[in-house]
N, CA, C and O atoms as a GROMACS GRO file, in nm:
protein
  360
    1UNK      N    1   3.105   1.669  -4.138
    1UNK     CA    2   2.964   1.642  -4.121
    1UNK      C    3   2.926   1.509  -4.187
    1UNK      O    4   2.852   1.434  -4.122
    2UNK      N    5   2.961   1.477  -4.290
    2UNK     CA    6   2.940   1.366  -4.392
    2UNK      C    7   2.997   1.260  -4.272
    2UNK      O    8   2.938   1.177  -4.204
    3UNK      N    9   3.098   1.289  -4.278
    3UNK     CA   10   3.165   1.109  -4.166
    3UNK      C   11   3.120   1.128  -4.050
    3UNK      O   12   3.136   1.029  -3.980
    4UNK      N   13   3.056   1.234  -3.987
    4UNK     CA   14   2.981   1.213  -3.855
    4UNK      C   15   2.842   1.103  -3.898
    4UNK      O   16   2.819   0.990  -3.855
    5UNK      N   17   2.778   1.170  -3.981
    5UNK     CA   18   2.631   1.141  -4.062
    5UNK      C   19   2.681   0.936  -4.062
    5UNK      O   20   2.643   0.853  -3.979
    6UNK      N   21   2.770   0.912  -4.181
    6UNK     CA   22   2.812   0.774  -4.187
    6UNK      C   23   2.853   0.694  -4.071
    6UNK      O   24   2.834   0.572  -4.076
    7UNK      N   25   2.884   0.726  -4.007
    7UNK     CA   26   2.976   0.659  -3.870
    7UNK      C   27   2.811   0.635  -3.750
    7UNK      O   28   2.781   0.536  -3.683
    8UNK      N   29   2.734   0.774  -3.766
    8UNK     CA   30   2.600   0.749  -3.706
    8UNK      C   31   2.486   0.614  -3.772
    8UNK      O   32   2.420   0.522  -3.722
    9UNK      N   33   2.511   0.668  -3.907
    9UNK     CA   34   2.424   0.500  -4.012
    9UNK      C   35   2.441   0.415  -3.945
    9UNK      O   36   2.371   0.360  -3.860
   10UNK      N   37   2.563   0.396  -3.988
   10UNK     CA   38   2.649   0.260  -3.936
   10UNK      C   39   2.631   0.207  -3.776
   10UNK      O   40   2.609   0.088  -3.753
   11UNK      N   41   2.643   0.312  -3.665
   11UNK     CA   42   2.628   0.254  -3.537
   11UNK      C   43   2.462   0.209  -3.526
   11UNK      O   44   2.438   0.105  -3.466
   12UNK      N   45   2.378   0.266  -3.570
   12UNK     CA   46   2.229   0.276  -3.610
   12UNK      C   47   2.214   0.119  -3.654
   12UNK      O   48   2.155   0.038  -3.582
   13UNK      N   49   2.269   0.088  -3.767
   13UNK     CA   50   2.235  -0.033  -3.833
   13UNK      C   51   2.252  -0.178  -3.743
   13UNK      O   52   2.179  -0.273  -3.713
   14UNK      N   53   2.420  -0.127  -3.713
   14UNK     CA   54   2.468  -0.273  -3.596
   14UNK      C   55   2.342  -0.244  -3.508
   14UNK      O   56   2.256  -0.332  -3.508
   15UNK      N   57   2.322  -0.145  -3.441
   15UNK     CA   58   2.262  -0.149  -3.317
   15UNK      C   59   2.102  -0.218  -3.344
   15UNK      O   60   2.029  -0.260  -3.254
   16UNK      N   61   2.067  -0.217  -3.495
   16UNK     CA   62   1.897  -0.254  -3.468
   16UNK      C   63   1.919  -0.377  -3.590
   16UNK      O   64   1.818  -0.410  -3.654
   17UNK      N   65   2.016  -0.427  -3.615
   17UNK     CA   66   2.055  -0.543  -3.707
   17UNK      C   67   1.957  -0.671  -3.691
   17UNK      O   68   1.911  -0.743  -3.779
   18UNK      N   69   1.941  -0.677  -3.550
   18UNK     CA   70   1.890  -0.806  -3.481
   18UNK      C   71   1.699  -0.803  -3.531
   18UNK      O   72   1.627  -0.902  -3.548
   19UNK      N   73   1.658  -0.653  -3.545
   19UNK     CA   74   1.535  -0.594  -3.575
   19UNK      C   75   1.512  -0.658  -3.693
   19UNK      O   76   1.400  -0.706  -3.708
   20UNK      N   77   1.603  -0.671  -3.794
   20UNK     CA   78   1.588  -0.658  -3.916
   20UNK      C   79   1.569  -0.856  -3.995
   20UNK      O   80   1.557  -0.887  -4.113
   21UNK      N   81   1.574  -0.948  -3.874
   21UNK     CA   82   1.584  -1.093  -3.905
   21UNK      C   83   1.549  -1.150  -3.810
   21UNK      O   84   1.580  -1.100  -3.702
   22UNK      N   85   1.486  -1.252  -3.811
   22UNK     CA   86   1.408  -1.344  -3.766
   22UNK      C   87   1.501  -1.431  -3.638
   22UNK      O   88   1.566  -1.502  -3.715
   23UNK      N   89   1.530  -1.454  -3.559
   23UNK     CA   90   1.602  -1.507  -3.414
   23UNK      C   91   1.523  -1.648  -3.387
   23UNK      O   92   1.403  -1.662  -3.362
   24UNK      N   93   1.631  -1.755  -3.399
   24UNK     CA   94   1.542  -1.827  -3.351
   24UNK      C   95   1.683  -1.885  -3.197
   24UNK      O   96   1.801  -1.852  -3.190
   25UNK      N   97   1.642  -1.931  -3.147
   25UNK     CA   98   1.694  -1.958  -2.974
   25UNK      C   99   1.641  -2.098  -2.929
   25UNK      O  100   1.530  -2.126  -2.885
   26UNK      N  101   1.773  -2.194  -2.956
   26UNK     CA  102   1.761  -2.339  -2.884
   26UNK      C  103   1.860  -2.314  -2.747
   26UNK      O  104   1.974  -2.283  -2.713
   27UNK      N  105   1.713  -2.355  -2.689
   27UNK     CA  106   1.758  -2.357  -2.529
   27UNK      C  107   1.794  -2.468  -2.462
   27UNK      O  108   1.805  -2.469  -2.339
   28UNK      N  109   1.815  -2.573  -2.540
   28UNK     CA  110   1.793  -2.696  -2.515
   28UNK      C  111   1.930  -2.772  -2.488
   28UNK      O  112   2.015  -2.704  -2.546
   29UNK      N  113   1.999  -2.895  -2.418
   29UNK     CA  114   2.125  -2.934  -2.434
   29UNK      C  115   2.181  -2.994  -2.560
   29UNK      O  116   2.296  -3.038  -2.569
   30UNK      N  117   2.105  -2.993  -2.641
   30UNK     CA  118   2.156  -3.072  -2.776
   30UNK      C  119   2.155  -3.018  -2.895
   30UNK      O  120   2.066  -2.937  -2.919
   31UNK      N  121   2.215  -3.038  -2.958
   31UNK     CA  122   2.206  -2.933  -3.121
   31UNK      C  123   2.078  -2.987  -3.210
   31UNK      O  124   2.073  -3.109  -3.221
   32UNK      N  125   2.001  -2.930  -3.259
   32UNK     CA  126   1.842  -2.920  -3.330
   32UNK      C  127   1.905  -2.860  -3.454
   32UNK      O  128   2.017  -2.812  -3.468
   33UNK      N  129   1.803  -2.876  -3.543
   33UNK     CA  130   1.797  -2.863  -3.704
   33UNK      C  131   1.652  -2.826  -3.699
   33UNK      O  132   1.543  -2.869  -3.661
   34UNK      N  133   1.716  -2.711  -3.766
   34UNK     CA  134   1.580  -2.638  -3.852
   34UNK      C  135   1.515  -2.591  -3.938
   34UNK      O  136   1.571  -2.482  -3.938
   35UNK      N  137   1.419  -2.581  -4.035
   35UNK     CA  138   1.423  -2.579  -4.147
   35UNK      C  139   1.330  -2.417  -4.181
   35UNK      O  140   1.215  -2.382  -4.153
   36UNK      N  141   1.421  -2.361  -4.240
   36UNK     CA  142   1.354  -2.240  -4.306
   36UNK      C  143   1.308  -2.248  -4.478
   36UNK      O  144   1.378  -2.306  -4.561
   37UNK      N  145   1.179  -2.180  -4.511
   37UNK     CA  146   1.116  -2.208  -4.658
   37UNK      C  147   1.084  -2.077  -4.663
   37UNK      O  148   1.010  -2.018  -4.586
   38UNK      N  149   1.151  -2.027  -4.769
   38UNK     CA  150   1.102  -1.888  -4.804
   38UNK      C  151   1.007  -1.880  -4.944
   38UNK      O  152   0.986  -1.778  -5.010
   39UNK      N  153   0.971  -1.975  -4.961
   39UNK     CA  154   0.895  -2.006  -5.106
   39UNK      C  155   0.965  -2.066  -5.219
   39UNK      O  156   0.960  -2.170  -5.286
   40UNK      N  157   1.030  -1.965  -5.212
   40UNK     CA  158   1.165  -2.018  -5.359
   40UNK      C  159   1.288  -2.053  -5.361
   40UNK      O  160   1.365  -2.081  -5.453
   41UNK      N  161   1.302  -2.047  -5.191
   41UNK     CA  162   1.438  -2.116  -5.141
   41UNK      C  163   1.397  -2.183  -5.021
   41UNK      O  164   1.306  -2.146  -4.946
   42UNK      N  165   1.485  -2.307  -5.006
   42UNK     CA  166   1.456  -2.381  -4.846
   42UNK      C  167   1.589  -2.413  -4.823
   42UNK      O  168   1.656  -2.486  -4.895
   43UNK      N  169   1.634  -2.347  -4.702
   43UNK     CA  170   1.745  -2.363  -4.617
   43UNK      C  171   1.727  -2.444  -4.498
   43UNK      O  172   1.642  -2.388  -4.429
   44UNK      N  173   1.782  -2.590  -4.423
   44UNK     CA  174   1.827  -2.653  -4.318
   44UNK      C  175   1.965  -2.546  -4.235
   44UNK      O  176   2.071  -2.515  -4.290
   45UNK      N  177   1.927  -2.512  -4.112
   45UNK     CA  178   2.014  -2.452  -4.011
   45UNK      C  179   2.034  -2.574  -3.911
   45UNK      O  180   1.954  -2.667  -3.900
   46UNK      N  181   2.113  -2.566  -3.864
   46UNK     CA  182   2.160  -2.629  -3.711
   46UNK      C  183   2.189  -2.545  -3.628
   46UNK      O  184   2.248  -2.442  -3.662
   47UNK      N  185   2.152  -2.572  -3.494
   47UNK     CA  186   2.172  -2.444  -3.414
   47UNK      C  187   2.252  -2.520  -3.317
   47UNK      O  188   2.187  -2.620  -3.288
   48UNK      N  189   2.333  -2.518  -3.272
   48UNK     CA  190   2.360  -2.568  -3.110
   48UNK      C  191   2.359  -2.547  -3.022
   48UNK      O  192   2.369  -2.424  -3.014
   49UNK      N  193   2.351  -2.599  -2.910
   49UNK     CA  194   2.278  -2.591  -2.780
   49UNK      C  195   2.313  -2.481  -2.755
   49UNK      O  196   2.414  -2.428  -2.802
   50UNK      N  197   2.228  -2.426  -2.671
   50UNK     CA  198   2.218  -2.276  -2.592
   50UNK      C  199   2.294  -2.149  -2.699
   50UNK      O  200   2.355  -2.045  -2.671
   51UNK      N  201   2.264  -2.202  -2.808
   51UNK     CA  202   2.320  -2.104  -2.897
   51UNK      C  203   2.163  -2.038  -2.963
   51UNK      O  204   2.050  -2.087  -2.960
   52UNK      N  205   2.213  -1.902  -3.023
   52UNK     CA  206   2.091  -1.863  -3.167
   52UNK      C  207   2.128  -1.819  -3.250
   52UNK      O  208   2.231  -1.752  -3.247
   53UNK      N  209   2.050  -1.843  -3.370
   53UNK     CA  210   2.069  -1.758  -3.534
   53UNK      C  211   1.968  -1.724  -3.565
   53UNK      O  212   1.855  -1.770  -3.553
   54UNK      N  213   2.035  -1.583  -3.634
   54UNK     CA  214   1.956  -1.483  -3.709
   54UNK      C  215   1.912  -1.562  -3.848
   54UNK      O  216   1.993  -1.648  -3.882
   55UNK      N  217   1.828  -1.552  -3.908
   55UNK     CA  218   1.763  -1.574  -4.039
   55UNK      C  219   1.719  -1.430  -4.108
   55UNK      O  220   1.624  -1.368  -4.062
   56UNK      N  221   1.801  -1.381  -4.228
   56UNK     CA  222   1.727  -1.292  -4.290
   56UNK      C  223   1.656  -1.327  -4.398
   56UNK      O  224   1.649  -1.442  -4.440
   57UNK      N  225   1.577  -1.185  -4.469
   57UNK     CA  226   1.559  -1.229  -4.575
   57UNK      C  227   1.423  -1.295  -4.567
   57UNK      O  228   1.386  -1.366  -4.660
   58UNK      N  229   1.338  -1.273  -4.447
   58UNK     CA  230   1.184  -1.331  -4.429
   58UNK      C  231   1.056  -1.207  -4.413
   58UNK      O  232   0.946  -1.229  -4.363
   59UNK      N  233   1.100  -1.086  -4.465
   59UNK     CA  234   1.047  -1.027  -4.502
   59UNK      C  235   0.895  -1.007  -4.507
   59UNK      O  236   0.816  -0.940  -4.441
   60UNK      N  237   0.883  -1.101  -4.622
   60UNK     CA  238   0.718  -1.152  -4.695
   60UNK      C  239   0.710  -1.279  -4.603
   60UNK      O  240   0.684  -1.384  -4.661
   61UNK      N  241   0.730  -1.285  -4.460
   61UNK     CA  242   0.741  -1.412  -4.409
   61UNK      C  243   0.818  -1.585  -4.458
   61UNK      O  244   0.849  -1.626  -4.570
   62UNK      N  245   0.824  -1.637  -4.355
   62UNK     CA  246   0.944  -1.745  -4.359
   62UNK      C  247   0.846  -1.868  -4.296
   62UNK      O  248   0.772  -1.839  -4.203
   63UNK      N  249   0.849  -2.035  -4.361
   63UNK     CA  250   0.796  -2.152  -4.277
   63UNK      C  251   0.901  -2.195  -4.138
   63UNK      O  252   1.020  -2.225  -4.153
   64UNK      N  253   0.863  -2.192  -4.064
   64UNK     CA  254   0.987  -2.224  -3.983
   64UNK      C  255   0.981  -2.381  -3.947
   64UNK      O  256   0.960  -2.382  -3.826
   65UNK      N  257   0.986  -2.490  -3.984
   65UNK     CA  258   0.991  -2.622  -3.918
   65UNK      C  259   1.108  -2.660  -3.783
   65UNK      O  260   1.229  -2.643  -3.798
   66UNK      N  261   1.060  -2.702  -3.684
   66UNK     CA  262   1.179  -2.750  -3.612
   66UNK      C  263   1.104  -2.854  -3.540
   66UNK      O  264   0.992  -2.900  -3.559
   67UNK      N  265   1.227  -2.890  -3.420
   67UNK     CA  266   1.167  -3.009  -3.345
   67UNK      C  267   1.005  -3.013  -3.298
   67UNK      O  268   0.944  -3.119  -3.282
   68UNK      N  269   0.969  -2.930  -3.287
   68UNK     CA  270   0.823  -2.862  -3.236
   68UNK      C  271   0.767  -2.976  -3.317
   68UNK      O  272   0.672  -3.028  -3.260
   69UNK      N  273   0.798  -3.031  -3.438
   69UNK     CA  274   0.732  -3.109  -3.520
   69UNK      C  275   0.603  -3.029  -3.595
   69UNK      O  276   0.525  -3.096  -3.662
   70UNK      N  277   0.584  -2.876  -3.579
   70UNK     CA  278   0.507  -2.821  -3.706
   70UNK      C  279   0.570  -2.718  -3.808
   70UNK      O  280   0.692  -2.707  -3.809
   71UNK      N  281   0.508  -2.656  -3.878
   71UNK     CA  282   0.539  -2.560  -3.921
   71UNK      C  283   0.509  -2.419  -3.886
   71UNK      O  284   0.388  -2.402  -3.902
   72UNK      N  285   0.591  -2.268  -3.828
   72UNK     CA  286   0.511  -2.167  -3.795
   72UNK      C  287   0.526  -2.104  -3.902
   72UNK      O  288   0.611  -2.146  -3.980
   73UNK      N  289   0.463  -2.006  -3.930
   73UNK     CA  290   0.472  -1.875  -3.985
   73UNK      C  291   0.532  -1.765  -3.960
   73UNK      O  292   0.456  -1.682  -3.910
   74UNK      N  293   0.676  -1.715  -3.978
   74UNK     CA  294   0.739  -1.579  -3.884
   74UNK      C  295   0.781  -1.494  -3.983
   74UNK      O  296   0.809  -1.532  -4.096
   75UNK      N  297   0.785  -1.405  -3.952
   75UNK     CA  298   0.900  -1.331  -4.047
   75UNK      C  299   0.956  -1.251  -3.952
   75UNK      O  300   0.936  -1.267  -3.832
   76UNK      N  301   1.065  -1.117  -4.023
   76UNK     CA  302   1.136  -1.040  -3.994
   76UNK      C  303   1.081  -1.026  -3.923
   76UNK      O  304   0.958  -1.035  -3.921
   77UNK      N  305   1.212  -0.978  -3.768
   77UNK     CA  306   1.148  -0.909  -3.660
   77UNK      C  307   1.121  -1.030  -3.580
   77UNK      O  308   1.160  -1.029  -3.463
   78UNK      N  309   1.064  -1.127  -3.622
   78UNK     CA  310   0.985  -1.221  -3.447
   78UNK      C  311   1.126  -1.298  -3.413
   78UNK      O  312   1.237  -1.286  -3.463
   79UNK      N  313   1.079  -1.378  -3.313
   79UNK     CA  314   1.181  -1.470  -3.250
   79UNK      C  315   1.147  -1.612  -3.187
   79UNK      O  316   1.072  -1.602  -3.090
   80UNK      N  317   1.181  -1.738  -3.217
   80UNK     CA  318   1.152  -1.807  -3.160
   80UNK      C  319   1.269  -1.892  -3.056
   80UNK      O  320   1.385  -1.930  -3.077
   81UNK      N  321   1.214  -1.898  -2.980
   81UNK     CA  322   1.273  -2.045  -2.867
   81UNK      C  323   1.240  -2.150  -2.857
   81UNK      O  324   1.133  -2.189  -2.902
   82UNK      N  325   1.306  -2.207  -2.810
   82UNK     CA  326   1.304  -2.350  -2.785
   82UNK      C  327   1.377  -2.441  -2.752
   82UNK      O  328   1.478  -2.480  -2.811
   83UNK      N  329   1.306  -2.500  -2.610
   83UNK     CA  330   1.376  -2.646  -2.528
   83UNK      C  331   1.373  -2.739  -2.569
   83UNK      O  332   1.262  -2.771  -2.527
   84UNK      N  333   1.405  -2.820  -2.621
   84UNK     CA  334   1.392  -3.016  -2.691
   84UNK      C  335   1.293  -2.967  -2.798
   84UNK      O  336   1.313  -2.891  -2.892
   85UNK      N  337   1.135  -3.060  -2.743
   85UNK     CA  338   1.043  -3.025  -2.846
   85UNK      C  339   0.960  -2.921  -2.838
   85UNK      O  340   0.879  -2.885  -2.924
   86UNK      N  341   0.988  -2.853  -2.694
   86UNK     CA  342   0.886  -2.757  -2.667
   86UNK      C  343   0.904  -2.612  -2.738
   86UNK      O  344   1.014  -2.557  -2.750
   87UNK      N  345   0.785  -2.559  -2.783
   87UNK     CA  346   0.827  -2.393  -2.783
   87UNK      C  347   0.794  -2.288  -2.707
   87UNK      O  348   0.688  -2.226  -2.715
   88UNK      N  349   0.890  -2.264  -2.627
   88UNK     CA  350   0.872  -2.146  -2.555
   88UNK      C  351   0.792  -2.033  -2.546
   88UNK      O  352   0.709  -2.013  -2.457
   89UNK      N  353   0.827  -1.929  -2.682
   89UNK     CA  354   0.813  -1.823  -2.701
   89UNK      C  355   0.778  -1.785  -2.847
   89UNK      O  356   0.867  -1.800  -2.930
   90UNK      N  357   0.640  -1.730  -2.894
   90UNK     CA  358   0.644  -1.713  -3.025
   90UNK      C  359   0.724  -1.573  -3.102
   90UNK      O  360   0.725  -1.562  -3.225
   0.00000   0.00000   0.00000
């Protein structure tokens, strides 16, 4: 019962992992840089083309800077896109 119970966690967790962090999605042909600010830490990502990354850890919300040339507000859970400078999808 116990390793049924664990083996269920576990498929549970992978399966809603993506739930749990912020997605951002360059749709664009060229690799973009992006800048995440969590208050007390600021991380630069690179994404490359037609690729995406997860960001955790935005919880209490995250600044998101990218080509867009502003800053949004996201946290856990949302997702952003984006072509060159445009943004898609909040």
């Amino acid at each position: 019962m116990l390793k049924l119970l664990t083996v269920t966690t576990a498929a549970f967790l992978l399966a809603t992992s993506s739930a749990f962090a912020l997605t951002i999605t360059n749709n664009s042909s060229k690799e973009h840089t992006v800048g995440i600010d969590r208050g007390d830490k600021e991380e630069v990502i690179k994404i490359p083309a037609g690729k995406s990354v997860t960001v955790k850890d935005c919880d209490n919300g995250c600044g998101v800077t990218g080509p867009w040339d502003y800053s949004k507000f996201k946290k856990t859970g949302d997702k952003i896109a984006f072509s060159g400078k445009t943004e898609i999808y909040k």
